[in-house]
N, C-alpha and C positions, 0 to 999 in steps of 0.2 A: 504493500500500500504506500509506504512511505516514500520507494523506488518510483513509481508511477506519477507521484505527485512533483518529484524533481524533474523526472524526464518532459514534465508535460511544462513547468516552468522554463527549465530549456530549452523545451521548439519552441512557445511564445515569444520566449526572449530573442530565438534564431529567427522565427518568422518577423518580429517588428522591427531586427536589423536588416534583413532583407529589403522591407518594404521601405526602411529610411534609405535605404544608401541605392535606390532604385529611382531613379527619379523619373522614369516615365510610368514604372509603375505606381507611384507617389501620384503623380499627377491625375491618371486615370481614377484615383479613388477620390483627389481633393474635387473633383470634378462633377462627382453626383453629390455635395454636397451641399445646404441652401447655404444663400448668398451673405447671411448675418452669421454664418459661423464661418463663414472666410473671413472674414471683417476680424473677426476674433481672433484665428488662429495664426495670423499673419505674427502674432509674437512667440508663437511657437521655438522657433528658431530664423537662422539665415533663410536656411535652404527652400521656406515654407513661403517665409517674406515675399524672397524672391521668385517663388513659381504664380504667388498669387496677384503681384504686381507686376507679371508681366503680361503685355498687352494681347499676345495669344491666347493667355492663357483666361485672360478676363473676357475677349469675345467666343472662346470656346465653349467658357461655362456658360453667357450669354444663350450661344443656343442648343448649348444640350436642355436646357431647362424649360425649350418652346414645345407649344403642343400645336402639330395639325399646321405650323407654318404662323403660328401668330405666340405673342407673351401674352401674359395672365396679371392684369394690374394687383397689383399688393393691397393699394389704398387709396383713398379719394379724398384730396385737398382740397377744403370747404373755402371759400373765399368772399367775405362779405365787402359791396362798396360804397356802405352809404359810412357806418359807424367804425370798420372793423381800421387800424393803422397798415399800412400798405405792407409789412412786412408778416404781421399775423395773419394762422387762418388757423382750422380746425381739421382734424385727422379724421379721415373715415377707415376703421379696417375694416378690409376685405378678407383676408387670409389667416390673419393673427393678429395678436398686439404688436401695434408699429409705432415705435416713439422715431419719427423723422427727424434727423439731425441738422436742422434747417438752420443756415445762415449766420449763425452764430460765428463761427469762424469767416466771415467774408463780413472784409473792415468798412464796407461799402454800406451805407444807412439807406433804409426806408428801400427795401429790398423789393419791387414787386414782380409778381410773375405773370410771363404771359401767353406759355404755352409750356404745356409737358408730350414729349413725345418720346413713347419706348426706353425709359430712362433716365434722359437728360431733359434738364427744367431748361425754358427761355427766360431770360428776366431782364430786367430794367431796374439800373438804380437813379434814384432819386435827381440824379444828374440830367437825364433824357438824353447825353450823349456819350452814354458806355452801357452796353449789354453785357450780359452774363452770361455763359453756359455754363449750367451749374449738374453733377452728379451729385444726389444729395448722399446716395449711400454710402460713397468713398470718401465724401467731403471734398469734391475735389471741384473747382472751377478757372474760369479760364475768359479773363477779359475780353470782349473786343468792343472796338471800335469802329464808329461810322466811318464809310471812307469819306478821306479828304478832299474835297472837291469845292474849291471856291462856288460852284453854283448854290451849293445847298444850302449857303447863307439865307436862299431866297426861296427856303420850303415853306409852306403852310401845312402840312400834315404828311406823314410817313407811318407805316407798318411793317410790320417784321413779322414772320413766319420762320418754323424750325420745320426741317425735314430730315427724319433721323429712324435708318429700319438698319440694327446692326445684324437681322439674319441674313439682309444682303450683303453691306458693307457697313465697314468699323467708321467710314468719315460721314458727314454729315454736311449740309446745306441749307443756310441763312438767305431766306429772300426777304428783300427790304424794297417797299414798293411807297412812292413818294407823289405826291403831288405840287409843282410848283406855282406858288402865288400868285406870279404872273400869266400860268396858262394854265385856271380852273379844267378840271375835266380831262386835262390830259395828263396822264399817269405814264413813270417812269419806271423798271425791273430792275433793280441791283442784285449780285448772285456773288455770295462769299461762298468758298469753296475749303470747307475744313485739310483736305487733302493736298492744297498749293499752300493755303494761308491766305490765302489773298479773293481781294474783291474783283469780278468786273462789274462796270458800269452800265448801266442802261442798256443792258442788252435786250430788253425788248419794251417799246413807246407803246400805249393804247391810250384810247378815249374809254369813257364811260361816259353815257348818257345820263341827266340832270332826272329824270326819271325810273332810272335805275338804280336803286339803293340797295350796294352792297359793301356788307360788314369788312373789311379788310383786316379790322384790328384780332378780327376771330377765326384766323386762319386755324382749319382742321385736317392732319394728315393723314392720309388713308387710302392705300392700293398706288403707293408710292407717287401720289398727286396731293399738294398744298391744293385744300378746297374753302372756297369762299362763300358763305350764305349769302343771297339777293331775297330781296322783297319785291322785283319784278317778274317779269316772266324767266328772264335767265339771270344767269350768275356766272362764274368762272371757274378752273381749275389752273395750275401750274404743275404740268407734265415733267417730275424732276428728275427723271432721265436723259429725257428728249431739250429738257431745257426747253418748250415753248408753252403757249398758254392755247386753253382750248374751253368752250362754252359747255355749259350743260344746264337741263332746265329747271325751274325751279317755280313753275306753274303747280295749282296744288290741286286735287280731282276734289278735293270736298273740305268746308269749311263751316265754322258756326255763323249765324248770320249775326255779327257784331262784329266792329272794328279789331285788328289784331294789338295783342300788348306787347308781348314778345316773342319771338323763336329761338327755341335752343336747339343747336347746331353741334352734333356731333357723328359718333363711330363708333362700332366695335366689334373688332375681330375680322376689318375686310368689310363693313356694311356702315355706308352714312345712314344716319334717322336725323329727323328734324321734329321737337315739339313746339305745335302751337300754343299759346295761352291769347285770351278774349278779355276785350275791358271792359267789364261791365261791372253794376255795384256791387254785388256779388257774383262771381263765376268760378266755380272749383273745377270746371272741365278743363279739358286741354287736350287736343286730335295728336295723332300720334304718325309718322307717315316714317316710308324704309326706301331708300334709291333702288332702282333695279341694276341688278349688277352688271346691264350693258350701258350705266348712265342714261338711258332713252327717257325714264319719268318718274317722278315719285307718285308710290301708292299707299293707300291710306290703309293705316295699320288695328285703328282703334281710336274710342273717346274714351278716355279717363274721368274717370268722375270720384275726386277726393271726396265726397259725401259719402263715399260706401269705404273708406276708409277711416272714415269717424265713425262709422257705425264697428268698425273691428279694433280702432283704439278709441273709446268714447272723452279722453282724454285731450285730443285735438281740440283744439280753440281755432279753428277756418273760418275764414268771412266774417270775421267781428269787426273790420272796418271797412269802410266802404272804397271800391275801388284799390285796395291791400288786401288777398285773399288770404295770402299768410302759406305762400308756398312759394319754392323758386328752385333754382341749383338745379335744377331736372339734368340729367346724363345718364348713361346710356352704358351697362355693364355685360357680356356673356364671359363664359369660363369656358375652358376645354371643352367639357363631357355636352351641354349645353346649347342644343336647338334654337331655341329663342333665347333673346334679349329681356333681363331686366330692365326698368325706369324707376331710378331710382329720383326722390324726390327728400328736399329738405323741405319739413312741412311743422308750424308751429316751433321750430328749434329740436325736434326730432327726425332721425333721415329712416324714411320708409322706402320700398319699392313694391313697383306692383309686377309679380311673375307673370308673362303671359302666357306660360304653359303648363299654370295651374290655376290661372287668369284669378289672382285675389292678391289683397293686398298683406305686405310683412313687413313686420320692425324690421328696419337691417343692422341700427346702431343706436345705442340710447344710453346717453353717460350716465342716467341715475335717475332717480325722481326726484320732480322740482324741475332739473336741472335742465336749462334752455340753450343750443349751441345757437352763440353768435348775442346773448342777451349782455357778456363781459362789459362793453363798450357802450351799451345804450345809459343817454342821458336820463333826468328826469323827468324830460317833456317829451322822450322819444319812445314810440313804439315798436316791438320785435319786429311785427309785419311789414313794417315801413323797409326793413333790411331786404337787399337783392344777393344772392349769392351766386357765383358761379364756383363748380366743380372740376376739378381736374385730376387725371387718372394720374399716380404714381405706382411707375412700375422701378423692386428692388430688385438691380442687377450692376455689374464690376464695369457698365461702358466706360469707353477709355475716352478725354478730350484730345 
């Protein structure tokens, strides 16, 4: 017995010398493992440091960790714009408890974001002329700068777009689309290319028509095209392979008969959706619509109607002020295994969503009782409802800048 039990600490002993002084077979194990206990074991030793900071080896875990050709967001960054300070916002987990290690180490004040894409955040600091691209999970980010171009002395507005898919490539692409002063309506294409370091210029001039209203500042990446909501009949895309830009429509088959309040404009998993909401003094609905996957039209998916989700949390305070339903942040979640698309909704200071393939509504995050997300910040004349929030997917993975 006693013999057994030494020989069997000797092959464990032999077996973990093995595995240490193996370094590819080291790697192939540190490799199926999640992305927070890399993060950890990097003080392991040298040799551990070094396999997990290197930049192969960061986009290899990348995608061994995809399913079906897409990532799997971690958690959903709550972001309020009326009350909340440009650099807070509120965690949703998805997967686990996720304390995001946000911003703290970046000496740059009043941090705001303005796109997350596969990883890497877009952001803006309080300067308006230095962006960020920030990995929150490494803590790692990485300045840039507008190019230098005496025209742009004479911008009146510009927007920025991230396009970043590391199961194709490890670089990434910054489009910055400007409008100048002097010649309303006609729009310029800036294109930073993480791979050179460098910007070109205006590579591609359009108009927009005074009647076509489209969001720019809400660029959404998906099936490797920067996509832009309109409130006309069309809208746009940026083909970020191809480098051009190309129309897609944005006509809608069906609507409430009451003016619109807002559209939220998203993706998931390879699939744009867009929800409506209606202004009226009370209205808890909101139509739901999904692109066809040849861009040819959107079609209407469903009405939502938060009333039957206060009847499943009686708890909801909805519609208590008139023209504030007391809902917002709508986006748009699926997982691997997962057919259809949740709509996930920050509603009252609680975030719900409604499954649509067991078509009923569920808590998906709820800090406590009492306890209201995004209520921190409200003064004493202000009320929760009055807050707008947008969401943003946070996915944890090692991309490299």
């Amino acid at each position: 017995m006693e013999m057994n039990k030494k020989s069997s600490i000797v092959f464990n002993s032999s077996a973990a010398e093995t595995i240490a002084y193996n370094r590819d077979l080291l790697t192939e194990i540190l490799l199926r493992l999640p992305t927070k206990s890399l993060i950890k074991f990097k003080c392991v030793s040298r040799q551990w440091l070094s396999i997990v900071s290197d930049p192969d080896f960061c986009l290899s875990h990348t995608r061994h960790h995809q399913s079906n050709g897409f990532l799997s967001p971690t958690a959903l960054l709550l972001k309020g714009d009326c009350f909340t300070p440009p650099s807070e916002f509120s965690i949703v987990p998805l997967k686990h408890y996720s304390k995001v290690p946000f911003f703290h180490y970046i000496l740059d004040s009043d941090v705001k974001i303005l796109q997350s894409c596969n990883g890497l955040l877009l952001c803006e600091s309080s300067r308006r002329s230095l962006y960020l691209i920030c990995n929150p999970t490494t803590k790692s980010f990485r300045r840039l700068y507008p190019p230098s171009d005496s025209y742009y002395n004479f911008l009146s507005k510009f927007y920025v777009s991230l396009a970043f898919d590391p199961l194709k490539s490890p670089y990434y692409k910054i489009i910055r689309i400007w409008e100048s002063s002097q010649e309303p309506s006609k729009f310029n294409l800036d294109l930073y290319r993480s791979k050179t370091g460098s910007w070109d210029l205006s590579i591609i001039t359009f108009d927009i028509d005074e009647d076509e209203s489209i969001e720019l500042e809400h660029g959404v990446f998906c099936n490797g095209r920067i996509n832009w909501c309109g409130y006309g009949n069309e809208s746009f895309y940026f083909d970020v392979e191809n480098e051009c830009l190309e129309t897609m429509p944005m006509t809608l088959p069906t609507r409430m008969d009451a003016p619109e309040e807002c559209r939220y404009f998203g993706e998931s998993r390879g699939v744009l959706y867009l929800a409506v909401t209606y202004c009226k003094a009370v209205c808890l609905e909101f139509d739901v619509f999904e692109m066809a996957t040849d861009y040819s039209q959107w079609n209407w998916k469903k009405r939502l109607n938060l009333g039957d989700a206060v009847k499943v949390f009686p708890e909801l305070e909805l519609g208590c002020v008139e023209y504030f339903p007391g809902f917002s942040g709508v986006c748009f979640i699926r997982f691997e295994k997962e057919e259809e698309p949740k709509v996930v909704v920050w509603a009252d200071g609680k975030i719900i969503c409604f499954d649509f393939k067991e078509g009923s509504w569920k808590k998906l995050y709820d800090l406590g009782p009492g306890i209201k997300i995004g209520s921190l910040y409200l003064g004493e004349d202000d009320h929760l409802h009055y807050e707008r929030f947008h969401a943003y997917q946070y996915f944890e993975n090692l991309s490299c800048l």
